[in-house]
C-alpha positions in Angstrom: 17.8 -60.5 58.0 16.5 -60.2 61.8 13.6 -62.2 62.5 11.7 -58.7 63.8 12.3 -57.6 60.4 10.8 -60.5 58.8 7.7 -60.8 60.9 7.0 -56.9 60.1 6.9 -58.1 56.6 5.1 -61.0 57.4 2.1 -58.6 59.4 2.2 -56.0 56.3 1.8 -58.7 53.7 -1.3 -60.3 55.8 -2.4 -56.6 55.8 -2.1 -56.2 52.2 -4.2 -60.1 51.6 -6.9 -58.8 53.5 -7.3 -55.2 51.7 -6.6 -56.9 48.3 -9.8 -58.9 49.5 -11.7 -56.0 48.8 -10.3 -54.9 45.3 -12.5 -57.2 43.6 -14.5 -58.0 40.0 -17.2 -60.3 40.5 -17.7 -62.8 37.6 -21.1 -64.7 37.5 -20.8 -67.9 36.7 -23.3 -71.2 36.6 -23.5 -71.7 40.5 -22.0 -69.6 42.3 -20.2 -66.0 41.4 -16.0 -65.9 41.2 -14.1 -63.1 42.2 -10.9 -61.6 40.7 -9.1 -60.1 43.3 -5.8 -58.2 43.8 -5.4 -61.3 46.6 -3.3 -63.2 43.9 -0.7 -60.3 43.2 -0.1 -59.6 46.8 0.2 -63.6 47.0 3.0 -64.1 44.9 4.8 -61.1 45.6 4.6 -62.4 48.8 6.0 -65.0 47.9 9.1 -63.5 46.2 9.9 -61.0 49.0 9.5 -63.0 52.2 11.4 -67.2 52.9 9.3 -70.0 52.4 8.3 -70.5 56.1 7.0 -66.6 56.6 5.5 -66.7 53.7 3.2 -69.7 54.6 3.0 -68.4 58.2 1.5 -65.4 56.4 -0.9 -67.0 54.1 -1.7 -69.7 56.7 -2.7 -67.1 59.5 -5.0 -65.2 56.8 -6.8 -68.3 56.5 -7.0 -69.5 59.9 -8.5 -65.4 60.6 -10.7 -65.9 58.0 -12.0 -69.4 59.3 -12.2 -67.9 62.7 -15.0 -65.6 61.4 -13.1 -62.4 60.6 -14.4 -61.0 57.2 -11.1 -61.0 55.1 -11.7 -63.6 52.3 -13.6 -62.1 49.1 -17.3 -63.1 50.7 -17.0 -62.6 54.2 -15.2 -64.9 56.3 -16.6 -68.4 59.1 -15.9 -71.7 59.6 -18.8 -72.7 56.9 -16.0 -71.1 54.2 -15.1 -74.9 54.4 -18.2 -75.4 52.8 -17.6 -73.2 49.8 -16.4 -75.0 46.7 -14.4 -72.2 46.2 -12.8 -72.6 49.7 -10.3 -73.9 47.3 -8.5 -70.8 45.8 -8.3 -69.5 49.4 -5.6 -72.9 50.0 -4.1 -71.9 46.8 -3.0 -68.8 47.6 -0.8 -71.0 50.6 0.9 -73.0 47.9 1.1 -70.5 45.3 2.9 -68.2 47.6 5.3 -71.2 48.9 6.4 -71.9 45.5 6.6 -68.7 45.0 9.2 -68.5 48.1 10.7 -71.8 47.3 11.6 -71.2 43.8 13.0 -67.6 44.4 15.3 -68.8 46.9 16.1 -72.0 45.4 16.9 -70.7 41.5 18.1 -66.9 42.8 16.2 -65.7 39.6 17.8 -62.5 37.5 15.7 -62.1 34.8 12.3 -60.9 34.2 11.4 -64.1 32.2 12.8 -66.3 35.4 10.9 -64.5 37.9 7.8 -64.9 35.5 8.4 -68.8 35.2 8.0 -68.7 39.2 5.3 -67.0 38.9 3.2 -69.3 36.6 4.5 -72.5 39.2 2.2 -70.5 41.7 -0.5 -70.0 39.3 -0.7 -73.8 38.3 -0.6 -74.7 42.0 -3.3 -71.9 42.8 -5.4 -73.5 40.0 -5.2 -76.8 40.7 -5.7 -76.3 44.4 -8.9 -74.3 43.7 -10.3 -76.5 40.8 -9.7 -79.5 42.6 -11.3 -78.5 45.5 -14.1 -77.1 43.6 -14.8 -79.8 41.3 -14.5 -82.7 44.4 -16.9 -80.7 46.5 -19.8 -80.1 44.7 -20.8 -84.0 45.4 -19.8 -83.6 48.9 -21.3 -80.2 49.7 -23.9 -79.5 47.2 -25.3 -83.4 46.4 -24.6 -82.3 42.7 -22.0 -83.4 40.2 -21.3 -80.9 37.9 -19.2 -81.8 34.5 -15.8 -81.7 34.5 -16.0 -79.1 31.9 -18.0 -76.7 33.9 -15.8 -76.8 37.0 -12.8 -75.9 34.2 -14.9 -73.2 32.8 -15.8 -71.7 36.3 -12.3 -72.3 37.8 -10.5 -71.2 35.2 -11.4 -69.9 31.6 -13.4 -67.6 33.4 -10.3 -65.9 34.7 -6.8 -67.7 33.4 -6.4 -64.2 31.7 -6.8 -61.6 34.4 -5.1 -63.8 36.7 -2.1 -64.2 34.2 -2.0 -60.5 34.0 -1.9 -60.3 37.6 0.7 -63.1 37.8 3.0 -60.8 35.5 2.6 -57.7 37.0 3.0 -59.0 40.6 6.6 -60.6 39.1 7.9 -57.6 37.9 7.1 -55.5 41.2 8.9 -58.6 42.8 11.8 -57.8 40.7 12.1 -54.9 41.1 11.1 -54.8 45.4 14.2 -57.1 45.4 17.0 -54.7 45.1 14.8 -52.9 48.2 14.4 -55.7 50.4 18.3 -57.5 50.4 
């Protein structure tokens, strides 16, 4: 594929993270509100439809727009983000979306149930980006530990369904985006 090609792919899928921003459900939880956005779907299928290094030049320039100030993460954007335990997530959607790439290309899945596997990589490494981050802040940022079971419940009961939903739905538009996109 030309590299034009890819980087038009690259632009519309940072297009796409930073409308899916916007498609949210906001969950309150103890401290401070979690969003379910349409962010992780457009991740992964990132992920599947573009090679590793666009797809981390993708997610990595969303972030670094974000940091800069530009309103595109779930709550606004700014440097203080970094100051969000949920800053997190936002790094997760980097590494889900690399695995994502990684594992496409490296295992050439066929099957719905492959592509899904893939999938759920990225959705541990989203998750554990985000809960570590979370859980390790709140001493750091807030002067507050908070139980290890709270962080779990916050970073993940609260939403481990949606978000495998998501994770399901985004494989089988990756599936079926491939025969479009080779």
């Amino acid at each position: 594929m030309k590299p034009i090609q890819l980087f038009s792919r690259t632009a519309l899928f940072l297009a796409l993270m930073i409308l899916s921003a916007y498609l949210q459900i906001t969950l309150p939880t103890p401290f401070f509100s979690m969003h379910i956005t349409m962010q992780l779907f457009t991740c992964i299928v990132c992920g599947f439809c573009l090679p590793v290094s666009y797809s981390a030049l993708c997610m990595g320039v969303y972030i670094l727009i974000g940091l800069a100030g530009l309103p595109v993460f779930a709550s606004g954007g700014g440097i203080q983000y970094l100051m969000k335990p949920t800053f997190g997530f936002i790094l997760g959607f980097l590494f889900c979306s690399m695995a994502c790439s990684y594992f496409r290309q490296r295992k050439n899945p066929t099957s719905q149930k492959e592509y899904f596997l893939i999938g759920l990589i990225g959705l541990f490494l989203f998750y554990l980006m985000g809960n570590v981050y979370y859980y390790f802040s709140f001493p750091i940022l807030m002067q507050t530990r908070i139980p290890l079971w709270l962080s779990l419940f916050n970073g993940v009961i609260v939403s481990i369904l949606p978000d495998l939903c998501l994770c399901f739905f985004a494989c089988r538009v990756s599936k079926a985006l491939q025969v479009l996109i080779q």
